[in-house]
N, C-alpha and C positions, 0 to 999 in steps of 0.2 A: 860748617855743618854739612853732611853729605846730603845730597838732594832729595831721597829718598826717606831719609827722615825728618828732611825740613817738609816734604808732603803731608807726612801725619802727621807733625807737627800742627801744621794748621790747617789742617782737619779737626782736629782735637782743638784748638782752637775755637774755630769757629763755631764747635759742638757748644763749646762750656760757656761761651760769650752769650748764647743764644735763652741759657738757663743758670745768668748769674747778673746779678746788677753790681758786682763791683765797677767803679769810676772806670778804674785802670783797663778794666777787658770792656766795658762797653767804648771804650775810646779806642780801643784795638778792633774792634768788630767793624765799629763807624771810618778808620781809618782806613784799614786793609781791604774788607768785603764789600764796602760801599765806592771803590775807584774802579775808574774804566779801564784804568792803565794795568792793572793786577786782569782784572777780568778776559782783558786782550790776549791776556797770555796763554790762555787757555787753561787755566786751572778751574775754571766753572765752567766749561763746556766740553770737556770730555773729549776733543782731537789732540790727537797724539802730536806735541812736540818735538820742534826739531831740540839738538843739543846746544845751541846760541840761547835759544829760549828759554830753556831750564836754566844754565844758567844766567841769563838775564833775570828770569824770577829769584832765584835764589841771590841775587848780587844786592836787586833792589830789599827782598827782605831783609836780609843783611844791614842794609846801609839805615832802612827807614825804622827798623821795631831789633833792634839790638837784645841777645838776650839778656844782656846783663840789665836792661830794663822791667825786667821782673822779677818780683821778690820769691822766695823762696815756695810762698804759699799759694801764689797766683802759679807759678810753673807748676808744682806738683798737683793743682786743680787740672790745670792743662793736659797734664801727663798721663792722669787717671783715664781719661778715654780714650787715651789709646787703644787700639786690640792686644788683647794680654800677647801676642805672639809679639808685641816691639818690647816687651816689658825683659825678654830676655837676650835683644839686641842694642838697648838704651847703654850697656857701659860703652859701646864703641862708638857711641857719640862724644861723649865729654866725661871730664868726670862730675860733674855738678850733675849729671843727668843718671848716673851711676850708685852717686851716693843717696838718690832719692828711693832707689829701691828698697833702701833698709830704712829709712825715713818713717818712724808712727805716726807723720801726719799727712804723707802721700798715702799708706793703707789705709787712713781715715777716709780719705777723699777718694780713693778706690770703693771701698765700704759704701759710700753712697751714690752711687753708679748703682741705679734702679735692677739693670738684666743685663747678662752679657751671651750673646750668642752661647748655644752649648758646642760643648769639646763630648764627643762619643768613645770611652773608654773601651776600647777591642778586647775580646777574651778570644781565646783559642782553648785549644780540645784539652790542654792543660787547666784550666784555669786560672791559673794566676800566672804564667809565664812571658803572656805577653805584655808589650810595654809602647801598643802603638794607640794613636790616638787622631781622631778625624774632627780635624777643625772647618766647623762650619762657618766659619768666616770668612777665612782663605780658600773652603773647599779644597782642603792637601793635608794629607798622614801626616802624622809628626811623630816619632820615636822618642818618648820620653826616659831620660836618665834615672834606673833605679838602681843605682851604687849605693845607696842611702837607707836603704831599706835593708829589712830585717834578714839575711839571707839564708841563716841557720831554722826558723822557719816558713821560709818561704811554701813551702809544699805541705804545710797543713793550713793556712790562710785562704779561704776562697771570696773574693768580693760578692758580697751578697744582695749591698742596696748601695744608692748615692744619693746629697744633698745638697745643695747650693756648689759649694768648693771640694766637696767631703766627698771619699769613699769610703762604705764600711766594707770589712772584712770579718769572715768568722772561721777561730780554728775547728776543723773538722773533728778532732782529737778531743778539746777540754771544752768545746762551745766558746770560748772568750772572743772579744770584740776588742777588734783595733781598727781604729778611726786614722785617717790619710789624708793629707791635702797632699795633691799627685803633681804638684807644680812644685811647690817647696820643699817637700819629702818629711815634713814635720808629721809626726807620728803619735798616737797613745794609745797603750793596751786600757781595757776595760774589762775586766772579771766579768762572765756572766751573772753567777752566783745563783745558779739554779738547782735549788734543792729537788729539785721536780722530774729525777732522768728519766721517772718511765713516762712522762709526758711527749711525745713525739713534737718538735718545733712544726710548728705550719707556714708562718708567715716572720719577715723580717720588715719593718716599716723605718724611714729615717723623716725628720725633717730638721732644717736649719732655720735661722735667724740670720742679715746680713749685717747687722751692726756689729759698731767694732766695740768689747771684743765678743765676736760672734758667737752662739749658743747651740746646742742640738738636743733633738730628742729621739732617742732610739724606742722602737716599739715590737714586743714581741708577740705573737700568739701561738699557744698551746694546745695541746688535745687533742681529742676528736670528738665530730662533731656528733651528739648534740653535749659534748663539754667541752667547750672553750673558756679558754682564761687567757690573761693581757698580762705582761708589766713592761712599766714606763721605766727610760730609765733617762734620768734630768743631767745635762751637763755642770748647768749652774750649781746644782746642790751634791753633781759627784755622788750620785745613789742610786739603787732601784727602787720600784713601789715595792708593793705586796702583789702576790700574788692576786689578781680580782676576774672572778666567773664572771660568764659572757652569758647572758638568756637567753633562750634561742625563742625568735619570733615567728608563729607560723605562717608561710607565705603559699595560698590559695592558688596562687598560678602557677608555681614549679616546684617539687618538693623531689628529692632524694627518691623518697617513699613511691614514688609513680614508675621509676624506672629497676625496682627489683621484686623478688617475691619475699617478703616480711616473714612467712613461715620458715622458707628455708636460709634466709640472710645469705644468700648469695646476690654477689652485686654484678651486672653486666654493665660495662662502659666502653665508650672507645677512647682508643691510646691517643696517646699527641703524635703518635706515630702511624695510626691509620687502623690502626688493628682491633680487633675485639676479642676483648678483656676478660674473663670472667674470674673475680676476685677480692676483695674483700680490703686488701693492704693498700696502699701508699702510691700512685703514681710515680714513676721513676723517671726524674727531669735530670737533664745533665748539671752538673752542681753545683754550676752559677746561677739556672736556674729555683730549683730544687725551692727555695723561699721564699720566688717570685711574688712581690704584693708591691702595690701603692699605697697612698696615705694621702687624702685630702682634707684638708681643713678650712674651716669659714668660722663664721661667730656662731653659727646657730650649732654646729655637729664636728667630730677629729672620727673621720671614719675611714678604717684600710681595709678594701676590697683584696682574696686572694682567690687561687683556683682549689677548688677542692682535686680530693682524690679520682672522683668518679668525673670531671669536668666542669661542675655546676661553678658560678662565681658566689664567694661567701661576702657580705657586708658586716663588718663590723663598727657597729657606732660605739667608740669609745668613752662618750658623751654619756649615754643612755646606757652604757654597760646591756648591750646585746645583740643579736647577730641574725642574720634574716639571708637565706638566698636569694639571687635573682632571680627572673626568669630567664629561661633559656630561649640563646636566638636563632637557631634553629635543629629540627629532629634530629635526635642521635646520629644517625645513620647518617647525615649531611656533612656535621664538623669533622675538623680532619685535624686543624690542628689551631688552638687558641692562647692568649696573651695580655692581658694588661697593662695599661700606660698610663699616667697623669700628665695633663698638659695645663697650664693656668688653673688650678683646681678645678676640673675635672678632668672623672677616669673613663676613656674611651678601650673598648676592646677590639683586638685586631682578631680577624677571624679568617682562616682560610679551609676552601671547604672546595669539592669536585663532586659536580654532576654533569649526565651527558657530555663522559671524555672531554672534559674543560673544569681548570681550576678556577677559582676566584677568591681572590682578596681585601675584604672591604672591613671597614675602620665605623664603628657603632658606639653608638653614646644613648642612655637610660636620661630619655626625659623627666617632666614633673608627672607625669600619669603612670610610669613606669614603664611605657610604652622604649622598646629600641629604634632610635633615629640613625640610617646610615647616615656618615658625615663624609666618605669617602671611599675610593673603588679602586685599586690597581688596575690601569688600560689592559683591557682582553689580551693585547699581543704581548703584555709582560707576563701577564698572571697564567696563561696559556703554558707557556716555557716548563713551569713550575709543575706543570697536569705529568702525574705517575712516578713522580722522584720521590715521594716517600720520606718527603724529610721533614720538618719543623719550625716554626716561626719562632723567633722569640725579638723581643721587641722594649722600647725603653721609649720618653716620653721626654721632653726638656723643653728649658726656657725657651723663647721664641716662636712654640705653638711647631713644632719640629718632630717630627715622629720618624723612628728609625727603625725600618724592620729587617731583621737576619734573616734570611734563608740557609738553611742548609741541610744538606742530604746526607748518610752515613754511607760508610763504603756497603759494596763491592765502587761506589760512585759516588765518589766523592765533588758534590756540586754546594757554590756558597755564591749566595745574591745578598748585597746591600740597597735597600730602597728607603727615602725617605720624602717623608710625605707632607708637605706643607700644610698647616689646618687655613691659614688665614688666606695664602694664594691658592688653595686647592690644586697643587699642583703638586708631581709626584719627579723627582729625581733618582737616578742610578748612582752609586758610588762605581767610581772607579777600583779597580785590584790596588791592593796595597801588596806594593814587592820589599823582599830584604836579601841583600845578597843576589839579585836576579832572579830571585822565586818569590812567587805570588803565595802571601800568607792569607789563609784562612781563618774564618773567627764563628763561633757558635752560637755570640751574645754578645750584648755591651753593658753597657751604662753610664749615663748620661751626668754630667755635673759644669757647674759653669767653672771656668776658668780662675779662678778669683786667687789672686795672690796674696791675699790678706786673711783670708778664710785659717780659724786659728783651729788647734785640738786641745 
């Protein structure tokens, strides 16, 4: 077995020994992790080995925990926590390790693997042309294989939302919905079947299930506001709802109604682009954007927040069947440019905003009073950078507590930042350039899904 992957190996070990009372792995955990003689070697304390060493670790593993002393279902336990990036290096270990990947009861035992780092799917000014993808694990691009995919409509497909393992896509053309796991290339169209065309779509909402075999629910909203409507549409039952009105709720502290004149229905807003608007129609987001929403769910409420036309954020309690604005966080004239994300059921919003020739970026969350709590700030000397480029955030949310925010500017200057923002270490990292061919690609947006090589359509 090559060294590198007798490392994960037991890694992935140790992980599974630690949250399994089989006989077999707790007598492996007791045997290997509890001796001095493993430990010397330096595999628990993080100094770099000379090459005697390694293999000296690797001879003694070898000799003492043989693989052929594990059964079929204790290895693919094992196997399952790996990081999905060995899941597509495992045939060049053995073939016993090769054959587990098609195995339904290593995806079972995948399936139950609580969270796995998020993979940040890259869009570029195409929309669906690109095919890179930033693993936050490994922190490194990875160019995912799409031969597999649909090729004859590629160019009317735009990714619109993502779920656990799942990307959706929607045709620009007929509205229909096609569901993607972006690891395996397993695919299914989905009819909209929206009898409703002069209803303008607002919102596109997904969530998943991670059992196997795993379930989704897609979620639409319609109209304008104050008529909105929903439908659900079920994987399990392969349906949509009915069409169901949203009531709008009147909300005291920020209304639509404060920022236009009622007699004359003209509406003034600012752009996500800096500008002032005066207009009545649809905000115009690039077209991955365009039906930006979340979806959180708890026991008590299934509610997807999006951004309205004029900038306000809309709440939809699918629950309560009706819909209430936020309040806004701060005067017109301050936002520049805004975004939405879920991270562990809640939706925090990113905001980037310039006063006094300095930009700033900070990350807001809607306590229980209604009150907005910043949770986080881009350091002055990053967000600075960003003061008079004129460009746009847009931003995705993932497992992990992971926040990724796009920057980018439109020509005559063309400028793109990746930043992402840790909720639980509060701490804010830079992506590197993703190159192809010795050119640094750009991207406009992402979205976020976990890696999951079991995740079905």
């Amino acid at each position: 077995m090559p060294s590198s992957a007798t490392s994960t190996y037991l890694l992935s070990l140790k992980q599974v020994s630690l949250t399994a009372s089989s006989p077999l792995l707790l007598q492996l955990k007791d045997r290997f992790f509890h001796q001095p003689k493993l430990l010397n070697m330096g595999f628990s304390t993080g100094k770099r080995k000379s090459r005697d060493e390694e293999e000296d670790r690797v001879s003694f593993f070898a000799s003492e925990f043989p693989m052929d002393d594990l059964n079929d279902d204790v290895l693919e336990r094992v196997l399952s926590w790996l990081p999905t990036s060995c899941f597509f290096r495992m045939s060049s270990v053995c073939k016993r390790w090769k054959s587990s990947q098609t195995s339904k009861s290593f995806k079972l035992a995948c399936s139950q693997i609580p969270t796995r780092d998020p993979w940040f799917f890259m869009i570029d000014n195409d929309s669906n042309s690109s095919s890179f993808v930033f693993d936050s694990t490994e922190n490194s691009w990875k160019n995912l294989n799409r031969r597999d995919f649909l090729h004859h409509h590629r160019q009317d497909f735009i990714p619109v939302a993502s779920s656990g393992g799942l990307l959706c896509y929607r045709c620009s053309i007929s509205g229909d919905f096609l569901l993607r796991n972006p690891l395996t290339g397993s695919s299914r169209d989905i009819p909209s079947q929206d009898n409703n065309n002069n209803k303008p779509l607002q919102a596109v909402a997904m969530t998943t299930t991670t059992v196997t075999p795993s379930s989704y629910t897609l979620v639409t909203i319609s109209g304008e506001i104050p008529n909105l409507s929903f439908k659900i549409y079920e994987s399990n039952a392969d349906s949509w709802s009915k069409d169901q009105e949203l009531e709008s709720v009147k909300n005291n502290d920020s209304s639509l109604h404060d920022d236009y004149d009622t007699d004359s229905g003209t509406v003034y807003f600012l752009s996500k682009q800096g500008n002032v608007v005066v207009a009545s129609n649809n905000l115009q987001r690039s077209p991955s954007k365009q039906y930006s929403s979340v979806i959180t769910v708890t026991d008590e409420a299934e509610i997807v927040y999006f951004l309205s036309s004029y900038g306000t954020i809309v709440a939809c309690d699918l629950t309560k069947r009706c819909f209430t604005e936020l309040p806004k966080l701060l005067p017109p004239f301050l936002e520049y440019s805004i975004d939405l994300v879920e991270c562990d059921g809640t939706m925090y919003v990113i905001l980037l905003s310039e006063f006094f020739e300095s930009a700033s970026l900070r990350i807001w969350r809607l306590d229980n009073n209604r009150e907005w709590v910043q949770v986080g700030m881009l350091p002055p000397a990053l967000s600075h950078e960003l003061y008079g480029k004129k460009g746009d955030i847009n931003c995705v949310g993932g497992a992990g507590n992971k926040i990724l925010v796009c920057f980018n500017a439109s020509p005559p200057e063309v400028y793109c930042r990746y930043f992402v923002y840790d909720l639980v270490a509060e701490e804010w990292n830079e992506l590197p350039k993703c190159f192809k061919d010795g050119e640094a690609v750009d991207f406009v947006s992402a979205l976020s899904f976990q890696p999951r090589i079991e995740a079905t359509v």
